[in-house]
Backbone as a ProteinNet text record, in pm:
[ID]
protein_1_A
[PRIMARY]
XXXXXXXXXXXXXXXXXXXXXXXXXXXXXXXXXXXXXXXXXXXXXXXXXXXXXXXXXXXXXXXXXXXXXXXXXXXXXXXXXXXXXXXXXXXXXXXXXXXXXXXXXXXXXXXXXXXXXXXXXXXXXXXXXXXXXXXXXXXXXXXXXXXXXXXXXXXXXXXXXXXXXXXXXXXXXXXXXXXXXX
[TERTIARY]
591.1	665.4	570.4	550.4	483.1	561.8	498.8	542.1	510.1	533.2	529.2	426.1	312.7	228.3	218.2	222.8	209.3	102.2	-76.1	-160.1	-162.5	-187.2	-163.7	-255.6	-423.1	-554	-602.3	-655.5	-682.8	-858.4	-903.9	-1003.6	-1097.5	-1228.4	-1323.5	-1448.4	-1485.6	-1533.4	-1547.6	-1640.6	-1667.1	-1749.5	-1784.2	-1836.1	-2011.7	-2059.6	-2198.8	-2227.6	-2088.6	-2058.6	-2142.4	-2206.2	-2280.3	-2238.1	-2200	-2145.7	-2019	-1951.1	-1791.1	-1787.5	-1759	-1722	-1583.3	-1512.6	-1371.7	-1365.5	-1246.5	-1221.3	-1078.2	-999	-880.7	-744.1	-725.1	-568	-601.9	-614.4	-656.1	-558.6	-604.5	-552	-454.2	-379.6	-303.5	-322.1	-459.4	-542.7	-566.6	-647.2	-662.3	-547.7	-511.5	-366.1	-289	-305.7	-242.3	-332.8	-477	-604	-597	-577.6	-543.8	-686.8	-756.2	-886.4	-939.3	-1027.7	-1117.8	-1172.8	-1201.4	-1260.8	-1243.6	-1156.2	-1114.8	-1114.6	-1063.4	-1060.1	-1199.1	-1193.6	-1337.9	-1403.4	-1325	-1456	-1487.3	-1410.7	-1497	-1619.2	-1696.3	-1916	-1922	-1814.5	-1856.2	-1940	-1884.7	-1955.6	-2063.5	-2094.2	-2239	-2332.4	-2271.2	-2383.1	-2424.8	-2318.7	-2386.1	-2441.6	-2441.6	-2499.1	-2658.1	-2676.5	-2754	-2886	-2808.9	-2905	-2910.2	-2826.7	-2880.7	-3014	-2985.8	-3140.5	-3013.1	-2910.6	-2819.3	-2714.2	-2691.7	-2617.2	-2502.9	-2384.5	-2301.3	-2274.7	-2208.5	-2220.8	-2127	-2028.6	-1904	-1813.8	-1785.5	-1706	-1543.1	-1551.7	-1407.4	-1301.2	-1312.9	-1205	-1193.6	-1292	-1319.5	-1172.6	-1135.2	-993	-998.8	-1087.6	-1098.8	-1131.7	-1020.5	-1005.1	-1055.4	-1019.6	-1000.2	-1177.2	-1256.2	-1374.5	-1472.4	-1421.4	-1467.4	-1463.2	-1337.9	-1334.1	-1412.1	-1408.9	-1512.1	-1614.4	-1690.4	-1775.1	-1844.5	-1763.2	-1766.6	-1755.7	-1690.9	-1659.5	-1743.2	-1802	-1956.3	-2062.9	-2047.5	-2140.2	-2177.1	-2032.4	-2001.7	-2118	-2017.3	-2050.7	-2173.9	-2268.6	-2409.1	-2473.4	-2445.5	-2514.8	-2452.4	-2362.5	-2303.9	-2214.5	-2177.3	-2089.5	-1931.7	-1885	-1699.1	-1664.1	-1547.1	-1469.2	-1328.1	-1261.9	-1112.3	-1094.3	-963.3	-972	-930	-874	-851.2	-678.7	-593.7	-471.2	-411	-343.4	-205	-103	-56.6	35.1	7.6	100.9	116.1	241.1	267.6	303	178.2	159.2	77.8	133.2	68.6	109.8	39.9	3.5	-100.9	-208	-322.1	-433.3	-510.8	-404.8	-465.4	-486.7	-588.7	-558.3	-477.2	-527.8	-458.3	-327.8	-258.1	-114.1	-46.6	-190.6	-140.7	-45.2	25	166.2	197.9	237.3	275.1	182	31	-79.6	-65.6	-35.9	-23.1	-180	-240.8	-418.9	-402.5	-508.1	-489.5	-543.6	-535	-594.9	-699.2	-825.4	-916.5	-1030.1	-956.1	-980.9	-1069.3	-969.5	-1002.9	-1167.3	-1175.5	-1300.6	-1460.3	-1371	-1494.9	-1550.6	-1435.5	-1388	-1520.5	-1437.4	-1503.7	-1643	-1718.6	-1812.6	-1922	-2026.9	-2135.6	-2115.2	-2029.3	-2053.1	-2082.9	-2177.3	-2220.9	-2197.6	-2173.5	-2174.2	-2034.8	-2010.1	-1901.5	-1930.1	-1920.4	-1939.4	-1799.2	-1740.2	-1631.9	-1684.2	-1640	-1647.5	-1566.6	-1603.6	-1546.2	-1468.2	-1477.9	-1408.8	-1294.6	-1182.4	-1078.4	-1047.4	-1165.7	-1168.6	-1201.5	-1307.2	-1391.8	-1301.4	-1193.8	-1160.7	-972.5	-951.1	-825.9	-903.7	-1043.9	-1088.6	-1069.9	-1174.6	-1184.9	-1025.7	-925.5	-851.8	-745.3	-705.4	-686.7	-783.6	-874.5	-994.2	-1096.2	-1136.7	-1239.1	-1232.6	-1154.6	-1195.2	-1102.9	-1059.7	-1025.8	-1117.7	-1198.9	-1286.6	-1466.6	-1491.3	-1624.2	-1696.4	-1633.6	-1675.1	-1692.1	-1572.7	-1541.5	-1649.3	-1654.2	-1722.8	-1872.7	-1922.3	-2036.5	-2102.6	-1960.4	-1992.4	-2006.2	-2097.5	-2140.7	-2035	-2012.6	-1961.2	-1952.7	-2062.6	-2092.6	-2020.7	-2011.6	-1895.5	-1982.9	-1978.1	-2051.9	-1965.5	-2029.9	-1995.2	-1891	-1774.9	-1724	-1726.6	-1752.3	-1763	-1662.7	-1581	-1424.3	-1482.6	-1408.8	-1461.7	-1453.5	-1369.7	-1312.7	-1456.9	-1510.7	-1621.4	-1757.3	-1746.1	-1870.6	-1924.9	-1977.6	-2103.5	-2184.6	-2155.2	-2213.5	-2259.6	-2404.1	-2427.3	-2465.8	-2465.1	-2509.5	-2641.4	-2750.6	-2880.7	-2808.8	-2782.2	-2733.4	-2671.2	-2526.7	-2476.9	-2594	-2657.1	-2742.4	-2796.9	-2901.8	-2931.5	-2866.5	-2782.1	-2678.5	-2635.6	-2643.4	-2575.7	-2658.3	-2801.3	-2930.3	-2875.8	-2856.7	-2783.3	-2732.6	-2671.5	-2550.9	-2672.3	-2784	-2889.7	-2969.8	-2988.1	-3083.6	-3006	-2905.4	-2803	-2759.5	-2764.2	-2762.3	-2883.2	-3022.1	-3101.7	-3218.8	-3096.2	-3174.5	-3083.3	-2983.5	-2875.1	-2947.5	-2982.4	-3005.1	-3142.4	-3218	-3355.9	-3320.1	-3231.9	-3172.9	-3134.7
-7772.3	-7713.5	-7630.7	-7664.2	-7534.4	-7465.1	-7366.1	-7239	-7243	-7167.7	-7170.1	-7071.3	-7053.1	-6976	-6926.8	-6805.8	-6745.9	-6685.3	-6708.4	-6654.6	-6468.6	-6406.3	-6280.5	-6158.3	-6233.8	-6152.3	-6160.6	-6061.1	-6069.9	-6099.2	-6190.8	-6256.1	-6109.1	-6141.5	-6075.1	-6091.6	-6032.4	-6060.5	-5947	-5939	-5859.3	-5904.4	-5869.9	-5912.4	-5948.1	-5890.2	-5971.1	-6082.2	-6106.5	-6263.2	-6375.5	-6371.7	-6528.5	-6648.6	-6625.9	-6786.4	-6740.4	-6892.3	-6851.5	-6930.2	-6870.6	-6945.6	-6942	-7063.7	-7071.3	-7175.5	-7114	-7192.4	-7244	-7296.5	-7352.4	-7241.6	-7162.4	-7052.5	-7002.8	-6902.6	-6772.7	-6811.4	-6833.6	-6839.8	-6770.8	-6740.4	-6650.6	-6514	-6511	-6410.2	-6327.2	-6370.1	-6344.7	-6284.5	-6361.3	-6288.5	-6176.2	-6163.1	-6079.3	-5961	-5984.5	-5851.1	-5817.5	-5912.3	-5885.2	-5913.8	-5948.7	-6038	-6178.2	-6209.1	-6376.1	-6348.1	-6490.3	-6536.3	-6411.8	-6341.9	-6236.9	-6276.5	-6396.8	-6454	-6434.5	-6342.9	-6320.8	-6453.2	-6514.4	-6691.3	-6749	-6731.5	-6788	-6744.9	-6812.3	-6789.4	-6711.5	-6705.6	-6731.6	-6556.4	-6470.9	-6331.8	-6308	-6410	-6429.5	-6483.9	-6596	-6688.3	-6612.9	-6580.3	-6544.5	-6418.3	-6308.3	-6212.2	-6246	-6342.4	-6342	-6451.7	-6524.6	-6576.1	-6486.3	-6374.5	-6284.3	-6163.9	-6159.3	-6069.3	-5928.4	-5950.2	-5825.1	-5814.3	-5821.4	-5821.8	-5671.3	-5731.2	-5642.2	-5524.5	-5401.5	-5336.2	-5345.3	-5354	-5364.4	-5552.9	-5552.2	-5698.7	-5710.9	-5840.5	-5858.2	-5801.4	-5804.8	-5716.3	-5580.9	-5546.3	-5365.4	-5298.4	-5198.7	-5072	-5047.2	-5031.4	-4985.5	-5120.4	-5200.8	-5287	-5274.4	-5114.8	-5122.3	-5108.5	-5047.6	-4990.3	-5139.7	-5271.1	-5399.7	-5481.5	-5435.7	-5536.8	-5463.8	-5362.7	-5241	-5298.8	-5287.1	-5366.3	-5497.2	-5593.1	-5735.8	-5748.3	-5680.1	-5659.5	-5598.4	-5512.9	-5421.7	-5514.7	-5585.5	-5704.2	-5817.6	-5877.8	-5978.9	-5932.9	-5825.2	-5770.3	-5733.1	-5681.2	-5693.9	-5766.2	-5861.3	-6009.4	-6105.4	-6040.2	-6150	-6241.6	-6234.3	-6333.9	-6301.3	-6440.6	-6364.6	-6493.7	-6445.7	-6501.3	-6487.7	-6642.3	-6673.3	-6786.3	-6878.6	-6963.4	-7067.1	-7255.4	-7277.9	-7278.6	-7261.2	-7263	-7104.5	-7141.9	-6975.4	-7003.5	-7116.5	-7157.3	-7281.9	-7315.3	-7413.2	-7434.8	-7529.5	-7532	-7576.3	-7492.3	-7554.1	-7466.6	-7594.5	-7544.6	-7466.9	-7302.6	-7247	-7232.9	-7271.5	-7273	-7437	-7503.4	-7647	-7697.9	-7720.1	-7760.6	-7903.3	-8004.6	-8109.7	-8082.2	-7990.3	-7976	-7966.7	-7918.8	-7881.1	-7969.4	-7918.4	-7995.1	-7909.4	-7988.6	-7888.6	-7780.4	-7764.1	-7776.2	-7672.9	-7589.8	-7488.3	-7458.3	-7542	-7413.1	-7292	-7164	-7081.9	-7057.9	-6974.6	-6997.4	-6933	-7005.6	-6924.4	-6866.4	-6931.6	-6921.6	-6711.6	-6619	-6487	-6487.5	-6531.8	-6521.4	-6569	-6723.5	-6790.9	-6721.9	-6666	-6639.2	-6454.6	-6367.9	-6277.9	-6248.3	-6367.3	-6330	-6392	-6458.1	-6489.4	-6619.7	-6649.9	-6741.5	-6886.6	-6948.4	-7078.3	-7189.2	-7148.8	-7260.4	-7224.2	-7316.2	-7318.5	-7397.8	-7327.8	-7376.2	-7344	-7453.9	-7482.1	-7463.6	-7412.2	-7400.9	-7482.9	-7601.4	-7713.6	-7841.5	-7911	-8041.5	-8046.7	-7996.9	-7967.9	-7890	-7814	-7723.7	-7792.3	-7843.5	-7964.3	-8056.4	-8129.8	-8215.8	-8120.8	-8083.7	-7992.1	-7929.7	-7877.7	-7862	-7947.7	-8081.5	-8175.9	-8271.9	-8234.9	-8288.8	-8197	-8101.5	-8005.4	-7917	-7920.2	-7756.3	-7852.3	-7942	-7963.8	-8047.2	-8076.3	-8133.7	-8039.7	-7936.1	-7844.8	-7715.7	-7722.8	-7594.2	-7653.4	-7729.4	-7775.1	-7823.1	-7872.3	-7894	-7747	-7735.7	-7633.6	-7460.3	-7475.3	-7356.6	-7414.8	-7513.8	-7598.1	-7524.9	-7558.8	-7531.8	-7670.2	-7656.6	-7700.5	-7722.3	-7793.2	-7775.5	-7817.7	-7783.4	-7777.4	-7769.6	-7884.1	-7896.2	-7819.2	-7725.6	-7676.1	-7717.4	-7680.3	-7711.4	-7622.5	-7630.5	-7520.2	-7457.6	-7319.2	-7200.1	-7226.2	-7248.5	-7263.1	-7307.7	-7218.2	-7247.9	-7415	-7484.8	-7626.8	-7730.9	-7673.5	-7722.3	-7728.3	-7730.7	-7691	-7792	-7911	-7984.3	-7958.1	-7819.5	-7699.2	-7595.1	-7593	-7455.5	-7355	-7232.3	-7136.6	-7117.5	-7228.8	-7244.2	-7354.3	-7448.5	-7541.9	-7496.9	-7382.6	-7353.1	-7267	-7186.1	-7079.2	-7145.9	-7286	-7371	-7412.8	-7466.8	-7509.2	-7428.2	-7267.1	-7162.5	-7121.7	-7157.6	-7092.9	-7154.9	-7208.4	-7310.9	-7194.6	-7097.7	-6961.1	-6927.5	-6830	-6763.8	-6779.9	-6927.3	-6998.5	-7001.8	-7009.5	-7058.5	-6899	-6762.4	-6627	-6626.2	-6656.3	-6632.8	-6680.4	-6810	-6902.7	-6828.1	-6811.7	-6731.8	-6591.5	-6524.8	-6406.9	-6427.9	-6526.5	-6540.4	-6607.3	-6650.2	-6685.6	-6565.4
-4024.2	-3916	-3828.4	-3693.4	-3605.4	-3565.9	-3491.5	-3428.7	-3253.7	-3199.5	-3074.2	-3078.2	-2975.9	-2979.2	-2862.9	-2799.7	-2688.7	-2701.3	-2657.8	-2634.6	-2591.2	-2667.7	-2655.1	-2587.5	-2678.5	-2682.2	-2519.4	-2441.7	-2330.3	-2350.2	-2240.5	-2259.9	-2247	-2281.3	-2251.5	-2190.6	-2053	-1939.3	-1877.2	-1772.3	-1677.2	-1577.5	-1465.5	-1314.3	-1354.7	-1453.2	-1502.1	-1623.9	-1658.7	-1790.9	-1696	-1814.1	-1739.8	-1822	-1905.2	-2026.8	-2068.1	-2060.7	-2124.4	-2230.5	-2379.6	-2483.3	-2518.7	-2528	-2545.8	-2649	-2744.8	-2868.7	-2818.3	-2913	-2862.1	-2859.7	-2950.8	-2978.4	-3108	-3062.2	-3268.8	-3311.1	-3437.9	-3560.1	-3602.7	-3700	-3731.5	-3789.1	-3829.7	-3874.1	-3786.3	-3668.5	-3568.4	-3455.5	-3431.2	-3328.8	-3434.4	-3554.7	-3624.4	-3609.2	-3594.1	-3563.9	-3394.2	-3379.2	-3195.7	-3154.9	-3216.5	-3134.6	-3208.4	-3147.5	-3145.2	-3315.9	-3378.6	-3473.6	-3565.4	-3611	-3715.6	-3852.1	-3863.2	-4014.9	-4096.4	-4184.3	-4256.1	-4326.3	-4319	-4362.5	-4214.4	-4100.1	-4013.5	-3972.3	-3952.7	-3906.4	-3784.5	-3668.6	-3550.8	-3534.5	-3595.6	-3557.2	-3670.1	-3728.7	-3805.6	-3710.4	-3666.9	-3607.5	-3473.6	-3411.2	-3260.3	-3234.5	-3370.8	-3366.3	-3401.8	-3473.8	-3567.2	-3437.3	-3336.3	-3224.7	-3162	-3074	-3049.5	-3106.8	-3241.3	-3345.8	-3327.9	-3270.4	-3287	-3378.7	-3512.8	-3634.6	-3599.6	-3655.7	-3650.1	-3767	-3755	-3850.5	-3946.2	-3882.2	-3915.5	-3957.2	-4085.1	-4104	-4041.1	-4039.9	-3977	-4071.2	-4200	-4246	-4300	-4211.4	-4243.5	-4177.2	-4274.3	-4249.3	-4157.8	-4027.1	-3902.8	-3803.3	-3804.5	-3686	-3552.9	-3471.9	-3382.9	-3382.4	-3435.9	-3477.1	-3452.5	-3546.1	-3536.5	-3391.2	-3352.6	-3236.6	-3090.3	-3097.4	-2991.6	-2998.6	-3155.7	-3135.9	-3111.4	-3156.6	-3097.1	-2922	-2875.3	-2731.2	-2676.9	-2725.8	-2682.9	-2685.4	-2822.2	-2766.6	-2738.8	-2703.8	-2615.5	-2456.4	-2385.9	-2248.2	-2240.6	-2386.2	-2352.8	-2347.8	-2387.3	-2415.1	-2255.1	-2206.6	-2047.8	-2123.3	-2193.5	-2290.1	-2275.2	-2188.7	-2171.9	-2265.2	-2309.3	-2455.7	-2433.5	-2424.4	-2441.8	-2533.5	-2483.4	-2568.3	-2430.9	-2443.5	-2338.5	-2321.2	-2474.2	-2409.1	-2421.7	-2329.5	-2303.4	-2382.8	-2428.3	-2512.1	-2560.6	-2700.9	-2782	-2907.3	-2957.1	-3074.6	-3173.4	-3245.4	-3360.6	-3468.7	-3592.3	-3742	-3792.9	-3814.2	-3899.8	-3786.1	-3842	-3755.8	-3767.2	-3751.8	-3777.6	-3580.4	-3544.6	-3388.4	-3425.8	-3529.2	-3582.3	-3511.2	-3489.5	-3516.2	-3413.2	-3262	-3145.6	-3045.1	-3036.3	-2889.6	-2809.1	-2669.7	-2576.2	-2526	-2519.6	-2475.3	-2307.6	-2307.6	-2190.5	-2140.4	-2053.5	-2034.1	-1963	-2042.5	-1953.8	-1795.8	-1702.6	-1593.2	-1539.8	-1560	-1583.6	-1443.5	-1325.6	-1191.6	-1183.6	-1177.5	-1234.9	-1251.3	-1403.6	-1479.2	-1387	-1295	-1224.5	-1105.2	-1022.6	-912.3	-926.8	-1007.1	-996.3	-1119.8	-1155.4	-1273.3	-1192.8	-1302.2	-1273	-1395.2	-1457.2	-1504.1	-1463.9	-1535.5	-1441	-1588.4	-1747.6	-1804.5	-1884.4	-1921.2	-2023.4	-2200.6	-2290.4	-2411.3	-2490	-2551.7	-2629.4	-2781.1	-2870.1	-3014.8	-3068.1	-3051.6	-3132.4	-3059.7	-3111.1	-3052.7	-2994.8	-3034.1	-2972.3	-2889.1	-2902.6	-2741.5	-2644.7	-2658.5	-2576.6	-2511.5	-2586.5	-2560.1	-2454.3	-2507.9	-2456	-2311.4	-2270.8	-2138.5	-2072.2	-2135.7	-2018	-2033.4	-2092.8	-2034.6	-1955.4	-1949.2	-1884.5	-1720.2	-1764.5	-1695.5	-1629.6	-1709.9	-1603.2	-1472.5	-1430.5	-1289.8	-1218.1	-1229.6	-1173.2	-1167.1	-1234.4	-1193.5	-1232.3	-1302.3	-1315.2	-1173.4	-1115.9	-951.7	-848	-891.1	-769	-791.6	-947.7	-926.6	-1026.8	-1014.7	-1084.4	-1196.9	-1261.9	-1413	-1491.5	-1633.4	-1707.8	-1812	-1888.7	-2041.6	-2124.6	-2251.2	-2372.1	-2497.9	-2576.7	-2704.8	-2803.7	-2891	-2987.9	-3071.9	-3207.5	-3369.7	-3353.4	-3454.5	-3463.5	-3592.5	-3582.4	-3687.3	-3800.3	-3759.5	-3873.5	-4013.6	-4135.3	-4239.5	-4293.8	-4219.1	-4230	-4198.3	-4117.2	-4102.7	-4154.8	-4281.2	-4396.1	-4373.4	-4286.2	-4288	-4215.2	-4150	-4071.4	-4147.5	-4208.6	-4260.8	-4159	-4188.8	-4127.8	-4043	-4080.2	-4044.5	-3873.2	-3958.7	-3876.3	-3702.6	-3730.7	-3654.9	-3584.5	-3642.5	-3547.2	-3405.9	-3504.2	-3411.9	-3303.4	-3320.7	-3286.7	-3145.9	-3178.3	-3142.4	-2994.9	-3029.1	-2960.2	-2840.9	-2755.3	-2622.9	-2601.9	-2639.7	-2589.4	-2482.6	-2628.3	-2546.3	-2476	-2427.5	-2385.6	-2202.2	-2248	-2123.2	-2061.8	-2110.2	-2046.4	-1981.2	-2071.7	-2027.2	-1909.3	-1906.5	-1739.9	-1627.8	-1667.4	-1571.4	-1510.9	-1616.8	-1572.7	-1503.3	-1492.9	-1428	-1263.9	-1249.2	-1148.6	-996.1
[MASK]
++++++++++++++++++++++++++++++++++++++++++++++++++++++++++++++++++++++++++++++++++++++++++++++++++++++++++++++++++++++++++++++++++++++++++++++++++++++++++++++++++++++++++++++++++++++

């Protein structure tokens, strides 16, 4: 049985984001923490701290939530890194994208309109594929963006080790850092 999902978490961005990483709709873990990749088995705030050389202090299921997500958001915006997902709504079962129907994208005009972002990277296939059938020929032209399917972090995805994803991951920093030379 799914649920109806009303996208809740407000993206994270500001007028110097140079890369947008978007997954598909948090999990239930997640929308229950009120931010991105919260579930303590998912990689994603291993891996992208860890291509940055900037490790976090704090774990996703530390007593002080609000304490964790400050900091993930502190260093999202230092790094130029804005973070959503691509739908505003859905039915899905759990956190299976398998499950997704009724497929709402959010509108991400805002983010293009007033940032600096020039690429787009998806965390996982179903993000990937839910953009370009939704997002991209509505904004990949118009504001000549890029977009990149990455591995996704999700613990479901164990033929992804941690070495793997980093690699994998380095395209984030590689892609701030042609931006910001620009």
């Amino acid at each position: 049985m799914s649920d109806t999902v009303i996208h809740e978490i407000p993206p994270v961005w500001d007028a110097e984001s140079r890369v947008l990483l978007l997954g598909t709709m948090p999990s239930p873990v997640s929308r229950k923490a009120g931010f991105f990749y919260m579930h303590p088995q998912n990689r994603f705030w291993k891996v992208l701290p860890s291509v940055f050389n900037a490790p976090l202090s704090l774990p996703n299921n530390t007593p002080d939530r609000n304490a964790a997500i400050t900091e993930r958001r502190d260093f999202l915006l230092r790094h130029h890194i804005a973070l959503w997902d691509v739908l505003s709504s859905c039915n899905i079962h759990g956190a299976s994208d398998a499950s997704i129907k009724n497929a709402v994208p959010n509108d991400f005009t805002p983010l293009f309109e007033k940032s600096k972002i020039s690429r787009v990277f998806c965390t996982g296939k179903t993000a990937f594929n839910l953009w370009k059938k939704f997002c991209a020929e509505r904004y990949e032209k118009q504001f000549g963006l890029e977009c990149i399917c990455l591995p996704s972090t999700s613990p479901a995805n164990a033929a992804w080790n941690i070495a793997r994803l980093e690699q994998a991951y380095a395209l984030v920093k590689e892609a701030v850092e042609q931006s910001s030379r620009i």
